[in-house]
C-alpha positions, -999 to 999 in steps of 0.1 A, spaced: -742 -463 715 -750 -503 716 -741 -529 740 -707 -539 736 -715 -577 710 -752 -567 700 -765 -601 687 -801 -605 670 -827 -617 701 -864 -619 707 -856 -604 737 -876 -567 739 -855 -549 764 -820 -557 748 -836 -549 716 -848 -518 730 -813 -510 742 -793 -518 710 -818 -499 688 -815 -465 709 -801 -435 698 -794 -420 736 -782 -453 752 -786 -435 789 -816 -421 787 -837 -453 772 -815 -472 799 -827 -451 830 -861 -457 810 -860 -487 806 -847 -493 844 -875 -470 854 -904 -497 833 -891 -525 841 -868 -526 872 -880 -503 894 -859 -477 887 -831 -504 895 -800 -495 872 -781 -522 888 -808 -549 885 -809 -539 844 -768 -543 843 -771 -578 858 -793 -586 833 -782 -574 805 -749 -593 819 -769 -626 819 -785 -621 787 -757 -609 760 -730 -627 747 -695 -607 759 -670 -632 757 -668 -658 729 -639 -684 732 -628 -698 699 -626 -735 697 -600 -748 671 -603 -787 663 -570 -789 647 -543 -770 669 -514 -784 646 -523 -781 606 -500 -794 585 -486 -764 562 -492 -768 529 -466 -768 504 -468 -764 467 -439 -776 441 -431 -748 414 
């Protein structure tokens, strides 16, 4: 199981994460390493360091159809 929008990072522990095969147990591990055993710490990170929401920006909100004469 990966984090929800897995995106390519430098970043070793959400690496770590996305490339596990038993997401819970290399999360209490990695809580364990890195956190002191602090599961919540590690979900407040991985919240400030993955992309969850992306909000579309559209430039043009009213195109002009195109229309074709047959």
């Amino acid at each position: 199981m990966n984090i929800h929008n897995p995106i390519q990072t430098d970043d070793f522990i959400i690496n770590q994460l996305n490339n596990s095969v038993d997401y819970k147990a290399t999360k209490k591990t990695v809580a364990f390493k890195y956190f002191q055993n602090n599961e919540e710490l590690l979900d407040l990170y991985i919240r400030k360091n993955t992309v969850t929401n992306l909000k579309l920006v559209v430039s043009n909100p009213d195109p002009e159809q195109l229309e074709f004469s047959f």
